[in-house]
KEKE-3310 file (N, C-alpha, C; in steps of 0.2 Angstrom, whole numbers, plus 5000, padded with zeros to 4 digits):
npx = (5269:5266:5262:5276:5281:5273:5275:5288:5288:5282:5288:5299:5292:5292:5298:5314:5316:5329:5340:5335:5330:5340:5346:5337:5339:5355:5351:5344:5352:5360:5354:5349:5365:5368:5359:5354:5356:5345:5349:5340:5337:5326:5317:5308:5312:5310:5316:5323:5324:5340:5351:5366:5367:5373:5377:5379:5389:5390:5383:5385:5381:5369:5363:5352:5341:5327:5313:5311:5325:5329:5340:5345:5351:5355:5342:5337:5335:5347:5356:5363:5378:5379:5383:5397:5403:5394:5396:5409:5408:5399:5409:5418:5411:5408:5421:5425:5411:5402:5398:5382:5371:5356:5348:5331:5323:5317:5325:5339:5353:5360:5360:5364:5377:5382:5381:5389:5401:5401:5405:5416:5424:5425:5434:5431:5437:5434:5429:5423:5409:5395:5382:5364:5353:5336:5325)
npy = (5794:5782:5782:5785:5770:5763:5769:5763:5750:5748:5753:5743:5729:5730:5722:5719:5718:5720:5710:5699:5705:5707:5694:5690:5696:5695:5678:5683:5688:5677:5669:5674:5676:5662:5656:5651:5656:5653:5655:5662:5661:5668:5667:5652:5639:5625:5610:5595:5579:5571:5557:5555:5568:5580:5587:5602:5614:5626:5636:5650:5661:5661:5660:5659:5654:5656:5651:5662:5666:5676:5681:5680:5685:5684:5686:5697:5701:5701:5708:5700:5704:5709:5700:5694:5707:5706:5690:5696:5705:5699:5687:5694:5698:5686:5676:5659:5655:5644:5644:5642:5638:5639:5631:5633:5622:5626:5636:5643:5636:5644:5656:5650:5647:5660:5666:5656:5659:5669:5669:5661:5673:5680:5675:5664:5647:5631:5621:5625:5627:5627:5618:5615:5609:5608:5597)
npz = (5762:5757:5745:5741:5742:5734:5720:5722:5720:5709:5700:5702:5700:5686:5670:5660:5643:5636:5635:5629:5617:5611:5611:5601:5590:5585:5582:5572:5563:5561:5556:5543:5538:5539:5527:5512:5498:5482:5464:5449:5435:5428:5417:5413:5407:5396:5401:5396:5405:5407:5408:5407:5418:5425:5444:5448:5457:5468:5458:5452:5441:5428:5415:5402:5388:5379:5369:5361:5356:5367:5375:5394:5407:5425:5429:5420:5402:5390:5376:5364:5361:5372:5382:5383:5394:5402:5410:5413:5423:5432:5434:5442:5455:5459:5459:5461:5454:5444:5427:5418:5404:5399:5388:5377:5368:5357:5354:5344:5337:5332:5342:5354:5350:5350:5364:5369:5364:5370:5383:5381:5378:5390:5398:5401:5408:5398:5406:5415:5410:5408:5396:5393:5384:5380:5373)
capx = (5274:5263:5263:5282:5282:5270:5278:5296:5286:5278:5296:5302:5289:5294:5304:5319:5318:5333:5344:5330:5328:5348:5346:5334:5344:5359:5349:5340:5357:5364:5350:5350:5373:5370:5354:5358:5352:5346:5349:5338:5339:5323:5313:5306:5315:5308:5322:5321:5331:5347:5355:5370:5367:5380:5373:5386:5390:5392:5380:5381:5380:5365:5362:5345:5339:5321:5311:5311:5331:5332:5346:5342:5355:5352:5333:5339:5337:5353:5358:5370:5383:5381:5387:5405:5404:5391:5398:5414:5404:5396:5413:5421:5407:5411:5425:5425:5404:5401:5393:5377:5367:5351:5341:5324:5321:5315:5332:5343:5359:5365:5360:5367:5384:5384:5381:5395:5409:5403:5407:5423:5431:5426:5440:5429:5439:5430:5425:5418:5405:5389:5377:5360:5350:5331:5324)
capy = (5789:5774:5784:5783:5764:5763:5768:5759:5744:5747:5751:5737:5728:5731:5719:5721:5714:5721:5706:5698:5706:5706:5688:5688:5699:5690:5674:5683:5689:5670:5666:5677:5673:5655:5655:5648:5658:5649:5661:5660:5663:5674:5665:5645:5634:5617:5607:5588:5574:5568:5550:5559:5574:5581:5591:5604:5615:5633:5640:5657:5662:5656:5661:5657:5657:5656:5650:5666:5668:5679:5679:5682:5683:5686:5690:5702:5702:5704:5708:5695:5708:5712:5693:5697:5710:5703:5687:5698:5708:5693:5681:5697:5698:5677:5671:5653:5653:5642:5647:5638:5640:5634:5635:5630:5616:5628:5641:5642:5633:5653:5660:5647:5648:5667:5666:5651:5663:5678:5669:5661:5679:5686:5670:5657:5640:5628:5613:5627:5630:5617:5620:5612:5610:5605:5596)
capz = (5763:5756:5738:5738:5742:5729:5717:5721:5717:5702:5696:5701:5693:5677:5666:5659:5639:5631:5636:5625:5611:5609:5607:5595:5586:5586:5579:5567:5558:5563:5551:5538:5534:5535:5525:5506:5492:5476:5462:5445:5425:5429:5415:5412:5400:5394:5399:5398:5410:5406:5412:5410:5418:5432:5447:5447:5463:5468:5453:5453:5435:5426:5407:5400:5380:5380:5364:5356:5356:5371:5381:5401:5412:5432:5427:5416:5395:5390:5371:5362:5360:5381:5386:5387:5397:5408:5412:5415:5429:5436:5438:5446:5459:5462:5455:5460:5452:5436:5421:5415:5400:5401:5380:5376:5364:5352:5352:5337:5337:5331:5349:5359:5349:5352:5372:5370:5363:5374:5387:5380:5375:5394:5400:5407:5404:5395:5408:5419:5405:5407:5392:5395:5379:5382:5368)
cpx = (5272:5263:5270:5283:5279:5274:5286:5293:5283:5286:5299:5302:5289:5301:5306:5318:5324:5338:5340:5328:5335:5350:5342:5337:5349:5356:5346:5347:5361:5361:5350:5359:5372:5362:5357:5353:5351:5345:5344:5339:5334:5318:5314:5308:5313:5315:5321:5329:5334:5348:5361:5372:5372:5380:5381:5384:5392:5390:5380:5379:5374:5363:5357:5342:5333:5318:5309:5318:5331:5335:5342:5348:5355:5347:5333:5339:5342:5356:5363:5377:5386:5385:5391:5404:5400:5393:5403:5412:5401:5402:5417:5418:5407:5415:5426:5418:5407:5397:5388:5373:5364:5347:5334:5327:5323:5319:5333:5348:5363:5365:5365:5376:5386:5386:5388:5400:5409:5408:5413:5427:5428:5431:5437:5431:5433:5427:5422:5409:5400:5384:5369:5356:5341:5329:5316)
cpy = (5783:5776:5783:5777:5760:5761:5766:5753:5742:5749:5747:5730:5724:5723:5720:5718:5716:5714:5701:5699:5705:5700:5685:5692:5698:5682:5676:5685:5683:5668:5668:5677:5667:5655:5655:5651:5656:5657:5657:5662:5669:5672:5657:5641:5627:5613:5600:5586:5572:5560:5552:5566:5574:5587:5595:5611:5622:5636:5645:5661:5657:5659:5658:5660:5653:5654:5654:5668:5673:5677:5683:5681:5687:5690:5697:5700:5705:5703:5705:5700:5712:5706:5693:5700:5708:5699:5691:5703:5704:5690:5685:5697:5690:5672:5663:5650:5649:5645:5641:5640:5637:5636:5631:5627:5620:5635:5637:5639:5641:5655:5657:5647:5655:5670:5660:5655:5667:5674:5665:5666:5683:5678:5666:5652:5637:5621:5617:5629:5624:5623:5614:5614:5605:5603:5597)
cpz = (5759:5748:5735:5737:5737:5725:5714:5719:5712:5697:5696:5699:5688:5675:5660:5651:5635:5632:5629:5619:5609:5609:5602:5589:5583:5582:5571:5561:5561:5555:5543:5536:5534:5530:5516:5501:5485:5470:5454:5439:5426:5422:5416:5408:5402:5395:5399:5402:5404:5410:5414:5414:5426:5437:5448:5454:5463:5462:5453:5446:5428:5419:5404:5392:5379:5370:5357:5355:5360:5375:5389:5404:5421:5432:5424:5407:5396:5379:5369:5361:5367:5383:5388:5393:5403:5413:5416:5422:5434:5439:5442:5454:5463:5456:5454:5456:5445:5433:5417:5410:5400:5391:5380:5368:5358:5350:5348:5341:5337:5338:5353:5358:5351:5359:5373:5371:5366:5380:5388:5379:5382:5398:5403:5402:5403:5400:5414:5416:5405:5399:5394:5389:5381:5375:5366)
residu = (UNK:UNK:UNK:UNK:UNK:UNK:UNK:UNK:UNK:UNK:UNK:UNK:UNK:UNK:UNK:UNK:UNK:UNK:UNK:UNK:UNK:UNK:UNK:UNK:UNK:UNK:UNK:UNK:UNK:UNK:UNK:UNK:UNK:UNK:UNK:UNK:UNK:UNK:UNK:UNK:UNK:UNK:UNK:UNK:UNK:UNK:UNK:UNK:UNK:UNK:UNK:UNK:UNK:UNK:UNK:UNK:UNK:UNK:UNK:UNK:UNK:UNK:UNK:UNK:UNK:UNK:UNK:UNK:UNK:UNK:UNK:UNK:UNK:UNK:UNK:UNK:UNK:UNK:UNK:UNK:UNK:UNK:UNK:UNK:UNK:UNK:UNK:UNK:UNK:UNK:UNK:UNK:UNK:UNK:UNK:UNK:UNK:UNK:UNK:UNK:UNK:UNK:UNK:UNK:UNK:UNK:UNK:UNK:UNK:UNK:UNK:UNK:UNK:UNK:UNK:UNK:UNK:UNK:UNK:UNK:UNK:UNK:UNK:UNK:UNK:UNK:UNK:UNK:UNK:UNK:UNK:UNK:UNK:UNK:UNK)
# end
């Protein structure tokens, strides 16, 4: 008899944490949808400050032309003849996103005009287009 009463109270004992872990569950995908992800070019460009520069909002699209004329797009080289097509894969992915091209100092004026027009003939209007030249 004392063996059975034993063990009703080692059973009863015990704590319950499922209610507990289903709040921390719950917080932890709370955290991760509101958590704000910054997105990057995937290389480092020399840029210098501006006076007029204009903090622009909801980036998603970041295009980056590095010192040697490579294009980077979402930490990806990307061939000046892929541009179009990328962008066009990108602004479908976020259509409200802007386009920013970030170059280095020491880019050609040619590269920068080529990643220009890609992304004018894949249809991004022209005042969503920031270009950032570093000098």
């Amino acid at each position: 008899m004392k063996r059975l009463v034993r063990f009703r109270q080692e059973e009863e004992s015990q704590i319950d944490i499922t209610p507990m872990l289903d709040v921390v569950f719950i917080m932890l995908i709370f955290f991760i949808v509101t958590a704000s992800f910054v997105k990057e070019s995937g290389i480092d460009i020399n840029k210098p400050e501006a006076s007029t520069a204009q903090q622009k909002d909801q980036t998603a699209i970041l295009v980056a032309i590095n010192d040697h004329n490579e294009i980077w797009i979402d930490k990806r080289k990307v061939d000046p003849r892929a541009v179009k097509p990328t962008i066009i894969r990108l602004r479908t992915e976020n259509p409200e996103g802007q386009v920013v091209i970030q170059a280095d100092a020491k880019s050609t004026t040619e590269t920068v005009m080529k990643v220009v027009d890609g992304v004018r003939e894949a249809g991004i209007p022209l005042p969503t287009i920031s270009a950032v030249r570093a000098e």
